[in-house]
C-alpha positions in Angstrom: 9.1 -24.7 -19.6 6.7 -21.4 -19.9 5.7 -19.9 -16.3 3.1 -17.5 -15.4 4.6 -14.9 -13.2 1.4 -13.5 -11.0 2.4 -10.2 -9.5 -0.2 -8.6 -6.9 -0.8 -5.6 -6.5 -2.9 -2.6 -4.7 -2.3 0.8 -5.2 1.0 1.5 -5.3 1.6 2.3 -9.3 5.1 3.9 -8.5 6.3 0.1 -7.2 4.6 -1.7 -9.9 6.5 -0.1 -12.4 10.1 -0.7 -11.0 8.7 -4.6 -10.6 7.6 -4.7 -14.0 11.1 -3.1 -15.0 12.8 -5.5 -13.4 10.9 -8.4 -14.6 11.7 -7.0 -18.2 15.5 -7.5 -17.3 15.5 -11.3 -16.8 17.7 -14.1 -18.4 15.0 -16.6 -18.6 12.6 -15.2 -21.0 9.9 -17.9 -21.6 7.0 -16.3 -19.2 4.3 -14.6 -19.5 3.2 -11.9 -16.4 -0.5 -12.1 -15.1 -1.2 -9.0 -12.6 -3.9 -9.8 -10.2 -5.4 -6.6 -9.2 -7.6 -6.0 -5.5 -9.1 -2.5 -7.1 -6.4 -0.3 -7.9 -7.5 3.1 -9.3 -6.3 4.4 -13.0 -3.2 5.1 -12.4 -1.8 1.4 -12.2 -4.3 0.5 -15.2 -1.9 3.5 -17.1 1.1 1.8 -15.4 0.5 -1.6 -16.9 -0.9 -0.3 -20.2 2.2 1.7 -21.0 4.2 -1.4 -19.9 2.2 -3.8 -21.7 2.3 -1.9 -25.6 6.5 -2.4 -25.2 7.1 -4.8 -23.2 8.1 -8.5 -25.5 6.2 -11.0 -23.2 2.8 -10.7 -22.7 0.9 -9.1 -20.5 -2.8 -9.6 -18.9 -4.5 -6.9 -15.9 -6.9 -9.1 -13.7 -8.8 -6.5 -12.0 -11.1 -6.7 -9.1 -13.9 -3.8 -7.8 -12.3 -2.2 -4.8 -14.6 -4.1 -1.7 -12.2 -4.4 1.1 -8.4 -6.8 1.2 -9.3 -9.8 -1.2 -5.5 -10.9 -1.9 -7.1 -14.6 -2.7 -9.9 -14.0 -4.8 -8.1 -12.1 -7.0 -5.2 -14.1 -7.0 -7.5 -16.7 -7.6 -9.1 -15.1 -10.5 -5.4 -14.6 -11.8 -4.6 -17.7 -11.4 -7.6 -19.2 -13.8 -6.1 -16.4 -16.7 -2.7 -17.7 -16.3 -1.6 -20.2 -19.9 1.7 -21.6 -18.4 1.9 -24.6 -16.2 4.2 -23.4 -13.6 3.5 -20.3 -11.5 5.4 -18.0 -9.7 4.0 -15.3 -7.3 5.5 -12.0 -7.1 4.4 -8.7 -4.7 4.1 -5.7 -6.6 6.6 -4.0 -4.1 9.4 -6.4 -4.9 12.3 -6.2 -7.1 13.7 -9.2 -9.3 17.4 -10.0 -10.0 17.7 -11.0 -13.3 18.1 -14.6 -12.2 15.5 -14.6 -10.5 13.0 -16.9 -13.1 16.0 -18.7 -14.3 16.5 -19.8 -10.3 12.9 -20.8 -10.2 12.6 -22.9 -13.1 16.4 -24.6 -12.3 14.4 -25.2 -9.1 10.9 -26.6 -10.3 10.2 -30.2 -9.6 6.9 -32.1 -9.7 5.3 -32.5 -6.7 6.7 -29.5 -5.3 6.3 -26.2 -3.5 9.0 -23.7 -3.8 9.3 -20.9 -0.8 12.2 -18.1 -1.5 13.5 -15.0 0.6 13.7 -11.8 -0.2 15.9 -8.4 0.4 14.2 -6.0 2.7 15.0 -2.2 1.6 14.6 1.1 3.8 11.6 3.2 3.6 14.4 6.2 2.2 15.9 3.7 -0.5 12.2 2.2 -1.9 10.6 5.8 -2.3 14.3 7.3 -3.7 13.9 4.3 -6.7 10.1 4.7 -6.2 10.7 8.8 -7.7 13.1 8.0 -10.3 11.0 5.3 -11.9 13.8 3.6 -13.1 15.4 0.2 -12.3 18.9 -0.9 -12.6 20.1 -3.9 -10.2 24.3 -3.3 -11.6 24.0 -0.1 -9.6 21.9 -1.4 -6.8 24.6 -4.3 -6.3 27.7 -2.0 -6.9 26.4 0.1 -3.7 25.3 -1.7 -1.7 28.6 -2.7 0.9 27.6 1.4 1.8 23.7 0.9 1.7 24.4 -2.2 4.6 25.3 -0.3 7.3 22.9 3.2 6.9 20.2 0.2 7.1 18.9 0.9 3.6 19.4 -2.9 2.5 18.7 -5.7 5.1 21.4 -8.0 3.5 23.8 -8.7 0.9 24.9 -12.0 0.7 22.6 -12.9 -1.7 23.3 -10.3 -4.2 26.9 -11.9 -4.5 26.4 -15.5 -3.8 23.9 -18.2 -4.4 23.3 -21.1 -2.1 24.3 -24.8 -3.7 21.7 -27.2 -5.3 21.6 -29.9 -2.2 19.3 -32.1 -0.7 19.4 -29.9 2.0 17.4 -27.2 0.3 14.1 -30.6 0.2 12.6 -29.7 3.6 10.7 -33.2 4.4 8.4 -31.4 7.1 5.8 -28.6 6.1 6.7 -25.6 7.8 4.1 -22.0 7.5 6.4 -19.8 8.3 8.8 -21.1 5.4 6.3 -19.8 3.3 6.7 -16.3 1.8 3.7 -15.2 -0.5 5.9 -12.9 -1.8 8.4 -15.5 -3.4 6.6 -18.3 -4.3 6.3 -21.4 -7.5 4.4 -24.2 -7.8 2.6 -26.3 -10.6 -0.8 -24.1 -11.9 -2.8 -28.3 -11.5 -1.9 -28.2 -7.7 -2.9 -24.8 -7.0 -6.6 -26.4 -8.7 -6.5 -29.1 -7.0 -6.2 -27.9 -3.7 -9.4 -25.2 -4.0 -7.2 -22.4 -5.0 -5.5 -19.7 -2.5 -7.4 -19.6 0.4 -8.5 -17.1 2.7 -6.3 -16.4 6.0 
């Protein structure tokens, strides 16, 4: 199954490299990457241009005018350019394991929503991986026991365990605050059917 990974992003070309760079390092290699842009300035169109001429999946820059925070318009707009029936939404300040796709698709079912968590780093950690532009999770894994307790990493179970496939993991009752835009799949036809992403 092919998936549409939507990344968004605002400014912040430093980040949107290392998320691109990270997305380049997944198992599961059937996606394409659709980043849906609220006005950046040139330098994350220079970002995604240099990514885009090497990178083996494609790649498409949905761009906005910068007007003020519209997160669901252009998400929106994104979501129309995207070919693959399953979507994933990414923030353009957060890093993939290389699982990561392969976890969403074991995880796709019809008629459903899919909510994951994510790995807060420090402030001294982001702009440290921010400067040297450069990605590599091995290294980020291997230190992280010391990263724990100087607060640079906000957890580390799941970089060295994974949570079983259960029944447990089918909540029954919708829940908001289960829902993290920043780690998010569901089928492209639902996200249509239902209007698109709305504005909070």
């Amino acid at each position: 199954m092919r998936i549409s990974v939507v990344v968004n992003t605002y400014n912040w070309p430093a980040a949107l490299r290392l998320v691109l760079l990270s997305l380049m390092g997944q198992t599961y290699r059937d996606f394409e990457i659709v980043i849906a842009d609220d006005g950046s300035r040139e330098e994350t169109r220079t970002v995604i241009n240099d990514f885009a001429a090497c990178a083996p999946m494609p790649v498409r820059h949905i761009w906005q005018e910068d007007d003020g925070f519209r997160r669901a318009k252009i998400l929106n707009a994104a979501i129309s350019a995207c070919q693959a029936p399953y979507l994933v939404f990414l923030d353009g300040d957060c890093l993939t394991q290389p699982d990561f796709l392969s976890r969403h698709r074991a995880l796709a079912k019809p008629n459903h929503l899919v909510t994951g968590s994510r790995i807060l780093l420090g402030q001294g950690l982001s702009a440290k991986l921010c400067a040297a532009g450069t990605w590599d999770y091995a290294a980020l894994r291997r230190r992280a026991m010391a990263y724990r307790p100087l607060g640079h990493i906000s957890k580390i179970a799941p970089l060295f365990a994974r949570l079983p496939d259960s029944s447990l993991r089918d909540y029954r009752r919708f829940v908001w605050r289960r829902i993290k835009g920043c780690n998010l799949a569901c089928w492209k036809d639902a996200v249509l059917a239902v209007g698109g992403i709305m504005k909070t």
